[in-house]
N, C-alpha and C positions, 0 to 999 in steps of 0.2 A: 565524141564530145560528151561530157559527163553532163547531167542536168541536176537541181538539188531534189532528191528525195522526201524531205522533211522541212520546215522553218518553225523552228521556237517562237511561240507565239505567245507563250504564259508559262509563270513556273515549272507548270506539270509537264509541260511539254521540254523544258529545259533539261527535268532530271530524263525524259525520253532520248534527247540528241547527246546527252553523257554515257546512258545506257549504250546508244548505238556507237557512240566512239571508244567503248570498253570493247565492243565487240568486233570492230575492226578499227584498230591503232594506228593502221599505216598512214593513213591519212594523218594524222597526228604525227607521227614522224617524216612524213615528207614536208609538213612544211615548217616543221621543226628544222630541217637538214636545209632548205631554201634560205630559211631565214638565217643559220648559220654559216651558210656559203658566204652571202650577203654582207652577213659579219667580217666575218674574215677577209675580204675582198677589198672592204673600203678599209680595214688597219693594214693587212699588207701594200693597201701600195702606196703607203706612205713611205714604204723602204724602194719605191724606185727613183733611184738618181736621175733626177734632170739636169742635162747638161745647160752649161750658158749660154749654147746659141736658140736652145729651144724657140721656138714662138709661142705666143697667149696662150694657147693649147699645152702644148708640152705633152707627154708620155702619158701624165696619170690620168687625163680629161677621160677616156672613153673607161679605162677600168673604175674610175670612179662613178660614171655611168649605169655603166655595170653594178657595181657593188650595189647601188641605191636601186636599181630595177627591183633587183634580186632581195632588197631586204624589205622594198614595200609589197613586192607579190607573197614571201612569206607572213606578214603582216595580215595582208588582206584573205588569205589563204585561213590564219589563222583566226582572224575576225569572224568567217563564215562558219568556220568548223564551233567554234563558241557559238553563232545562232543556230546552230542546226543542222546547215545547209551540209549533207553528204554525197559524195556523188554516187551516180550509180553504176550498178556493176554493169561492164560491158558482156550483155547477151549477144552479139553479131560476130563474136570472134571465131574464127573458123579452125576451134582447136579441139582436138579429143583428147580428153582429162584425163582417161582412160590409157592413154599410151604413155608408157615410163619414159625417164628422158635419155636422151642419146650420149651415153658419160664420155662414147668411145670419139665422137664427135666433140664435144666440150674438151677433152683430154687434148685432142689433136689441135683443133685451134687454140690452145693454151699453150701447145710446143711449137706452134707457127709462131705467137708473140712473144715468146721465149727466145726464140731464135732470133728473131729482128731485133729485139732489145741487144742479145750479145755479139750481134752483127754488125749494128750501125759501125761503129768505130773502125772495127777492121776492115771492111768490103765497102764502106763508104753508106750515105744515106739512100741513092737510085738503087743499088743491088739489095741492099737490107728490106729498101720498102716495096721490092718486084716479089720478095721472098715472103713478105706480110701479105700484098696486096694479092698476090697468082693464088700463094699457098692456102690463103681462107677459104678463095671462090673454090681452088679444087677440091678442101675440107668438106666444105658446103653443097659440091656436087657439079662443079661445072665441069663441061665435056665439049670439046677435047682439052685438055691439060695445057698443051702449047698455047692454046688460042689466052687462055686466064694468065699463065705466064707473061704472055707478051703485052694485052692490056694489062695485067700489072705493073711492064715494064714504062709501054706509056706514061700511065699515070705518074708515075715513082716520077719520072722524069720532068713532066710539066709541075710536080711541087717541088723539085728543086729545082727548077729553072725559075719559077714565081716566088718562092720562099728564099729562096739561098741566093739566087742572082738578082734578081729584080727588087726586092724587099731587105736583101742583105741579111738576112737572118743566117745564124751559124747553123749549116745542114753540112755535113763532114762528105765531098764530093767523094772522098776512096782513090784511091790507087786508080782507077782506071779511068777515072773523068779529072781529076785533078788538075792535069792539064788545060781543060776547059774554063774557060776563063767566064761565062754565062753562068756557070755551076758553082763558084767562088762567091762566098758573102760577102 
């Protein structure tokens, strides 16, 4: 948890918390990106179709929900960074700055999500998301191999049993569970 470093308290101190927001921006763009999520959340889902049997609620209540969270935490986000308020950097991270990054790791789980994106459709959603979910943990270092496979497979399976049968959401079962009638949106 960040706490504020700084609070503008007079002029002089104003052009200080501008100084410090030249000096690290991110902050400025992150609630810049919040507040635009925000945006765009509450105009798209004015393009979701509500059907006629809806009830008072209807589809758009919790995205618009959403949208308005999300564009008053940028708001407020934004308001703090204008008095001052910065956060601080985390000292407790247990990372050495000093070690380059692992490209050959990043490369490999980039061709795990590559593969599941051009998987879904063919091999269906449970075998695509056994091949996301196994193949990261054994990217990542899990051992034995079999065992990440098969809690991947688990997993893959309880979200499309929960997403595609239970919730109805469109999860493409594949050739091999298609028959399954639990697995059917």
């Amino acid at each position: 948890m960040t706490t504020p470093t700084s609070v503008a308290t007079s002029p002089d101190d104003g052009r200080t918390a501008l100084a410090a927001l030249r000096r690290r921006p991110g902050e400025l763009v992150a609630a810049l990106g919040v507040l635009a999520l925000g945006i765009f959340v509450l105009v798209d889902t004015r393009t979701i179709v509500v059907p006629g049997s809806a009830n008072t609620l209807g589809p758009r209540a919790f995205p618009y929900l959403v949208g308005a969270l999300l564009v008053g935490a940028g708001i407020t986000l934004l308001v703090g960074l204008a008095r001052g308020r910065h956060g601080e950097e985390e000292g407790g991270e247990d990372v050495d700055a000093s070690v380059p990054t692992d490209w050959r790791t990043v490369a490999l789980l980039v061709a795990v999500f590559l593969a599941h994106v051009l998987t879904i459709t063919t091999i269906g959603w449970p075998l695509a998301a056994t091949l996301l979910f196994g193949g990261s943990a054994i990217v990542l270092g899990a051992r034995p191999w079999w065992r990440a496979l098969a809690l991947g497979l688990v997993l893959a399976v309880t979200v499309q049993v929960v997403f595609g049968g239970l919730l109805g959401l469109s999860l493409p079962p594949g050739p091999l569970f298609e028959s399954v009638a639990v697995f059917r949106g």
